[in-house]
N, C-alpha and C positions, 0 to 999 in steps of 0.2 A: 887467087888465093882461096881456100877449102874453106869451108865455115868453120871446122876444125881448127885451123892456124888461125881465124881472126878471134877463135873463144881464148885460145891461147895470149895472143896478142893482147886482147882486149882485159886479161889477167893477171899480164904483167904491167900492165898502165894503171890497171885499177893498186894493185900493189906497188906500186912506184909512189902514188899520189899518196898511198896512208901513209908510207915512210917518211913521203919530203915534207908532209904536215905535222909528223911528229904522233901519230896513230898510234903508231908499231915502233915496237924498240930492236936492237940487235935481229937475233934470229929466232922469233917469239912468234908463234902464231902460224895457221896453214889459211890457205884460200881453194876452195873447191868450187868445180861448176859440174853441172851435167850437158853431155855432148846430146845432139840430135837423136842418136841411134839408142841412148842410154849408156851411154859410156860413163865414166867419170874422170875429169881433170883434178889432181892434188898436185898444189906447191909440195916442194922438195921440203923432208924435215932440216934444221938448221940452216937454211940461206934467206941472206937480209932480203927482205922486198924491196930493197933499193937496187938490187942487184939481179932482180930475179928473170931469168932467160927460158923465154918460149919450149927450147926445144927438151928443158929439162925438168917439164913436168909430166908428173907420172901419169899414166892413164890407164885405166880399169876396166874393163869390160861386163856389161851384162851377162848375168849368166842363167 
C-alpha cells in the first residue's frame, strides 16, 4: 500500500472516530492532510464522516 492510500486510510478512521464520539454532526466540517510530495487530501463537501470513503477524497496538487 502507497503512503498515499494509508494517509487516506488513516483519514477516514480519523473521521470515523469524531462521528462515532459525537464530534461532528450530519455533514458539517472538512478534514485535510498534506501528502509527501505536497499534495493536498480534502474530505468531500457534504458527506458524513461516518461514511467517508478513501477513494473519494479529493486531491490537490502543488503548484
Amino acid at each position: 500500500m502507497s503512503v498515499e492510500a494509508r494517509l487516506r486510510e488513516q483519514i477516514c478512521l480519523l473521521a470515523k472516530s469524531m462521528f462515532d464520539r459525537g464530534l461532528t454532526g450530519g455533514s458539517t466540517g472538512n478534514i485535510s492532510a498534506r501528502t509527501e510530495d505536497g499534495g493536498l487530501l480534502v474530505s468531500p463537501t457534504g458527506t458524513s464522516f461516518g461514511r467517508l470513503d478513501p477513494g473519494r477524497l479529493s486531491r490537490f496538487d502543488a503548484s
